[in-house]
C-alpha positions as CSV (number, residue, x, y, z in Angstrom):
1,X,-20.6,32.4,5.6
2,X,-22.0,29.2,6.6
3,X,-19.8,26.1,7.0
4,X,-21.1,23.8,4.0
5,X,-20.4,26.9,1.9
6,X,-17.2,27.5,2.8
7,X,-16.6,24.3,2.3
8,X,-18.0,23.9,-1.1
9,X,-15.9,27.5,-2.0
10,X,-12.6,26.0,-0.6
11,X,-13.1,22.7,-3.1
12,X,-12.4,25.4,-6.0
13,X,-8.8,25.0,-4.8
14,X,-8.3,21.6,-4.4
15,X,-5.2,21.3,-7.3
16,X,-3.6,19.0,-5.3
17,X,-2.1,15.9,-7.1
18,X,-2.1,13.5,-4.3
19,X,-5.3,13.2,-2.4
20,X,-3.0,12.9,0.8
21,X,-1.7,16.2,0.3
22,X,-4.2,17.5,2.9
23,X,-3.6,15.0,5.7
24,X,0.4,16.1,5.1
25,X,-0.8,19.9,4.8
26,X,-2.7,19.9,8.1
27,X,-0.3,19.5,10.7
28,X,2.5,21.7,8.9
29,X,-0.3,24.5,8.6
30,X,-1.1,24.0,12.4
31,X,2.9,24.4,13.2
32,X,3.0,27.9,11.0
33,X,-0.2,29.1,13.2
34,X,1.8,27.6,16.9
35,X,4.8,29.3,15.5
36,X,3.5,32.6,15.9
37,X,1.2,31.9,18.6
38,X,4.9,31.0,20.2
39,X,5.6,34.6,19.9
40,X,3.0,35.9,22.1
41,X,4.2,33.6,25.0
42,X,7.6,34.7,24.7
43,X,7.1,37.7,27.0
44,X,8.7,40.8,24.7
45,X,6.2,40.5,21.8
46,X,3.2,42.7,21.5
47,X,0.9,41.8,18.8
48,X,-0.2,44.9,15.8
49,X,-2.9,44.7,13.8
50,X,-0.6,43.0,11.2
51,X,0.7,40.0,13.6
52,X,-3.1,39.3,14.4
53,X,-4.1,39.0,10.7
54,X,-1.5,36.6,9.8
55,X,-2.0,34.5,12.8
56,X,-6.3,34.4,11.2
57,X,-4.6,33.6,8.0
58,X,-2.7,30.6,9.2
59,X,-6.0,29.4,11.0
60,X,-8.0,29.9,7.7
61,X,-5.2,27.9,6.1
62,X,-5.6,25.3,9.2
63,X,-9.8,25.5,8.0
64,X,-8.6,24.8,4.1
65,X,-7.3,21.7,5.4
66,X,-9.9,20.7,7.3
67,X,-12.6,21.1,5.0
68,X,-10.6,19.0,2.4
69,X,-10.0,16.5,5.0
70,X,-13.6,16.3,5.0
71,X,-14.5,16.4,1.8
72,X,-12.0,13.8,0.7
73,X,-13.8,11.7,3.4
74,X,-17.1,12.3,2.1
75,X,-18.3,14.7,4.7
76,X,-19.6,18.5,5.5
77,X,-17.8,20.7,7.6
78,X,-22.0,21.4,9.1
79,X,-21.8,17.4,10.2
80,X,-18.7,17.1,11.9
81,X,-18.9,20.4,13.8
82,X,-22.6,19.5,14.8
83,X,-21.0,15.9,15.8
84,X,-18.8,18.1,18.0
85,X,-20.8,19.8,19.8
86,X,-23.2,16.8,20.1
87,X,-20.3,15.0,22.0
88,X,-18.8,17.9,23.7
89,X,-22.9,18.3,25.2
90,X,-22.6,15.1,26.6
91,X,-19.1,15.0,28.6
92,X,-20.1,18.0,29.9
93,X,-23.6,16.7,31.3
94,X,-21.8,13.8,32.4
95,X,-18.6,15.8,33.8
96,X,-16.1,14.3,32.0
97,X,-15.6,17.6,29.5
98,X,-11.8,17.6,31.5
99,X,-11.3,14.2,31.8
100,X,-8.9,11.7,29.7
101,X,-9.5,9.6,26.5
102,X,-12.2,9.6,23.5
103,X,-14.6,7.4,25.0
104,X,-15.1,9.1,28.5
């Protein structure tokens, strides 16, 4: 699936009734996916087949609220992650790619 149609697919379940429910959504999505990625640097966990299947759906959940973020804002999920890579190109001709700070 490309980005811009996933994007367009995940709009079908936008029934939110404040537009800042995303922006709230995001980080408590990103904390649900951390918490179980917690697990695997505990030291007694191994992950099953099931563990690694709920940790994609909490990222797929983190994607939901990215491509609403996006959409709310007026952009494609295809623009930003091209921005992305445009700008993580260019730190890493420059090497900056580990240094500090947006603007480096």
């Amino acid at each position: 699936m490309q980005l811009n149609d996933y994007q367009k697919k995940a709009e079908e379940f936008h029934q939110f009734k404040s537009i800042m429910y995303p922006y709230f959504s995001l980080p408590e999505e990103v904390g649900e996916f951390l918490g179980k990625m917690a697990k695997l640097h505990r030291g007694d966990f191994q992950p099953d087949d099931e563990f690694i299947k709920a940790l994609r759906k909490e990222l797929g959940d983190v994607l939901w609220c990215v491509a609403a973020l996006a959409s709310i804002n007026g952009w494609t999920l295809e623009q930003v992650a091209t921005e992305n890579v445009q700008k993580l190109t260019d730190r890493k001709e420059r090497n900056v790619i580990k240094g500090a700070g947006d603007e480096r």
